[in-house]
N, C-alpha and C positions, 0 to 999 in steps of 0.2 A: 498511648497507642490509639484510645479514641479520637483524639483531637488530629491525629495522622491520617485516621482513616477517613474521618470527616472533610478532612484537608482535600486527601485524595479524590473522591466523592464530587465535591466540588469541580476540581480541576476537570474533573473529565466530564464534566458537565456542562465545563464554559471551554472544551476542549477547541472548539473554532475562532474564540476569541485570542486566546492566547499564542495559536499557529500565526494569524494577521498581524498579533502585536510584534511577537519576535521577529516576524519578515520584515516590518517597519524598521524596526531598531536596526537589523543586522543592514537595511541599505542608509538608514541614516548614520551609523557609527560604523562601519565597514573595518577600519583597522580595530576596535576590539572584538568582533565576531572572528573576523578571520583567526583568529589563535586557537579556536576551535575546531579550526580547516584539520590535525593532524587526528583527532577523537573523532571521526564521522565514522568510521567501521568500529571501532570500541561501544559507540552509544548505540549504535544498531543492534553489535552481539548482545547487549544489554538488555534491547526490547524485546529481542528473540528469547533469552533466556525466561524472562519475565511470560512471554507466552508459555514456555515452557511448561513451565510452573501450572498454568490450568489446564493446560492439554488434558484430557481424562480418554480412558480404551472407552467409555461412549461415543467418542466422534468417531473413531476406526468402527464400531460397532453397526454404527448408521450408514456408512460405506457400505458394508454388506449386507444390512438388512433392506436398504435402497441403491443397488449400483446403477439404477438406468437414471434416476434424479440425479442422481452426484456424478455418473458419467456425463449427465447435457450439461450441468454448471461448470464441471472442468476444463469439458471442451470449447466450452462457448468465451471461456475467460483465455484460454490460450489459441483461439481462433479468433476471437471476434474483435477484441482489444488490438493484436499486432496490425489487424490487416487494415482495423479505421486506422493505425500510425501512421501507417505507408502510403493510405489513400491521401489521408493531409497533409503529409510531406510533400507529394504529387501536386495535389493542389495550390498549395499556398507555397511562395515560395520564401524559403525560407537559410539562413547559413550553413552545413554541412554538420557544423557540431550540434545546432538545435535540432537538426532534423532526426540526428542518430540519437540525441537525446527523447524525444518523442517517442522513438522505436521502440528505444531498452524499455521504459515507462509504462508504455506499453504490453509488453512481454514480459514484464514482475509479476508474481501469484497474487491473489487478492489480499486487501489490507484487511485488520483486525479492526477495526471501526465498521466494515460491514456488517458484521454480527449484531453490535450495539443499532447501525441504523434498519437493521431487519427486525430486530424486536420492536423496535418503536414503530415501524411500518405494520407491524403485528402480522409479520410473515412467518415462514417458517425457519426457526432460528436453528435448530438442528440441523437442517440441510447445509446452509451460509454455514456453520461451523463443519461440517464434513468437509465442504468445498475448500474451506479458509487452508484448512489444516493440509487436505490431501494437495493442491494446488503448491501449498509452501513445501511441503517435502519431493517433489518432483521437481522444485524451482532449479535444483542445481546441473540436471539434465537439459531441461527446456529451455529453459532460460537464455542462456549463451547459445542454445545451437541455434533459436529464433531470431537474436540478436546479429550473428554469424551469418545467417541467411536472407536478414534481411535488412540491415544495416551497414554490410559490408562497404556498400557503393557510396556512404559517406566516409567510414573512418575507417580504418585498419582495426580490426577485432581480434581478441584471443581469448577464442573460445575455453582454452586448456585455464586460461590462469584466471578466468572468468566462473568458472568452475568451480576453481578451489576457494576462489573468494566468498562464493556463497556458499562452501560447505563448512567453511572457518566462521564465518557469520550469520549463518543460518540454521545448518544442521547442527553444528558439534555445539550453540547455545540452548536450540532445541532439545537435542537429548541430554543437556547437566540438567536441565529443567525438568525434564519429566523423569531423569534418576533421582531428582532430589526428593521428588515426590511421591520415591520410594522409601529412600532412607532416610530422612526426617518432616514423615510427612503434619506433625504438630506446629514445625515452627515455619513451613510453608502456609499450613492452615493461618497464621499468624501474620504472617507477610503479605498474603492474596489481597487484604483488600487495601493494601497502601502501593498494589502495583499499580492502580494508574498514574498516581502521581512519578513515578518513575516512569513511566510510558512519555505523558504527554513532554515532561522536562527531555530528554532525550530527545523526541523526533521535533520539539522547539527549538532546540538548542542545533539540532541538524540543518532545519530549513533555514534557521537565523544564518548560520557558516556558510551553506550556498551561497545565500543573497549576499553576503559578504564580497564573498569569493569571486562574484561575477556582476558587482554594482554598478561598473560602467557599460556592461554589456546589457544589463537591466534597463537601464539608463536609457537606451538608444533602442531596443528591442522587446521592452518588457510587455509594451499592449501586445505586440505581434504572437508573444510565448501564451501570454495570457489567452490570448481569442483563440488558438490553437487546445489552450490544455480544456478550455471550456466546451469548446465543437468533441475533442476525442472525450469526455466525459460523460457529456449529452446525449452521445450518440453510441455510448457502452449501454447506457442503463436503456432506451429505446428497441436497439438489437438485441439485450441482453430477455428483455423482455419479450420481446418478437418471438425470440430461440424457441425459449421456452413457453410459450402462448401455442406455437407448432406444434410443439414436442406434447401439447398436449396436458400439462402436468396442470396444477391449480391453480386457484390465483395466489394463496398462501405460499406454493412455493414458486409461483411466477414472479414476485414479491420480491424473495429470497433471490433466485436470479438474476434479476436487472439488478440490484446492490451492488452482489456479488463481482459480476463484470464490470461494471462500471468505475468501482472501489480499489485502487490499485495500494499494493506497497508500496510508496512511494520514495518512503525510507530506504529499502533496500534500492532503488530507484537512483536515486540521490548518492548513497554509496557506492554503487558500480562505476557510475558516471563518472565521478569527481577520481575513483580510482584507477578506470582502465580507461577513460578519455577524458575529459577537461572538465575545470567548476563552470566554464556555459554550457557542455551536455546536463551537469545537475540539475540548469533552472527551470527544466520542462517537472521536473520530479519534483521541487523545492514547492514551485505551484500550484502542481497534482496536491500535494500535502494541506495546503491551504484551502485550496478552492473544495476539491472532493467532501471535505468536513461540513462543508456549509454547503450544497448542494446535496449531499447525503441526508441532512436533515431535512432541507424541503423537500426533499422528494418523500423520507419517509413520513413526514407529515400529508403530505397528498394521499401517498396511499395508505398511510391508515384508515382514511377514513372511505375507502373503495371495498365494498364485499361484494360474493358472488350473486 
């Protein structure tokens, strides 16, 4: 078990590395990635579950003991992310399915690697996990009515089965995970620290299946998705920081903030896409996955080293 956990440790350490390698492979060997095109919503409920698992009633606890912090990160991730999608769709032009791709991308609750890159920012890591958590448990409401309302004018949306897809893959892994860590909570204590290597293998194994899945559209459009997923990224952590710089709150949890918005699920991203419209709506998500990880780190290296 030690040599698993050490294992894990690692991986989630050289976590940016391993998202680039598997994107390489999955466009250089395309027919064996794609056989994982049918597991992209399996390996998802898997990561969810695996959050599960650490979820603890402290992060609902810091909801209430801070609801005006945790209401400006909420808002700002589900305000400030859709609307740069829609502005760069506008701008850039781009084909109907990448642009609806951008959207959803956009409009996914924030990712779990924000937490990890707020601690190393030396932000306030409580708040990013209030946000992470309350953000993903809302995901199955807002999510599709965002998508719905503002991705309509590319693709045809269903919101109803968009819905249930993130409550089959979102919520109902969410809650095995934090039942289990009621009813056996020794061999969860057991299991916690070999979950990232089940994390990052999963959401590698995801982005690899994209890239697979959409090689030749990569091919022909991949700087264009890339300079797009870079500008909506850039320009999360900037606003997301602005928001909150208004709003008045610290720099610790100004920190926390711009991560937080900037940091999408990408995975769940990736899965919608590939499920309720096509594996080229994935490759705005498939990139988020890559790029965010290594951007997350320079950024939290900058401001680590920023105090008030």
């Amino acid at each position: 078990m030690r040599l698993i956990t050490s294992l894990a440790a690692f991986v989630g350490r050289t976590f940016a590395v391993w998202v680039i390698l598997f994107a390489v492979l999955g466009f250089l060997a395309p027919q064996t990635f794609r056989q994982i095109g049918p597991y992209i919503v399996p390996l998802l409920g898997l990561i969810m579950f695996g959050m599960g698992l650490t979820i603890s009633a402290d992060d609902f606890r810091e909801v209430a003991r801070r609801p005006f912090d945790v209401a400006i990160g909420v808002l700002s991730q589900f305000v400030i992310m859709p609307l740069l999608a829609v502005l760069l769709t506008l701008i850039i032009p781009m084909p109907p399915e990448v642009a609806a791709g951008v959207i959803l991308v956009g409009c996914c609750p924030g990712g779990t690697s924000s937490n990890v890159m707020t601690y190393l920012s030396k932000g306030d890591v409580a708040l990013s996990v209030a946000c992470t958590s309350v953000t993903t448990l809302l995901a199955p409401l807002v999510t599709p009515f965002l998508v719905l309302l503002l991705a309509e004018q590319y693709l045809p949306v269903n919101a109803g089965a968009m819905f249930l897809s993130i409550v089959k893959v979102v919520l109902l892994p969410l809650a095995l995970g934090f039942l289990a860590q009621r009813l056996v909570p020794r061999l969860v204590a057991v299991a916690v620290p070999a979950l990232p290597l089940v994390s990052v293998t999963g959401i590698v194994l995801i982005v690899a299946a994209v890239v697979a899945l959409s090689q030749s559209a990569i091919a022909t459009s991949g700087l264009m998705i890339f300079g797009v997923v870079v500008l909506h990224n850039a320009l999360g952590y900037l606003v997301g920081y602005t928001a909150a710089r208004i709003s008045g709150l610290s720099l610790a949890r100004r920190k926390a903030i711009a991560i937080e918005v900037g940091m999408q699920n990408s995975g769940l991203g990736a899965a919608l896409a590939t499920a309720h419209f096509s594996p080229l709506a994935a490759v705005p998500s498939a990139i988020f996955s890559v790029w965010h990880n290594i951007s997350g780190a320079l950024l939290a290296n900058y401001l680590a080293r920023k105090t008030d």
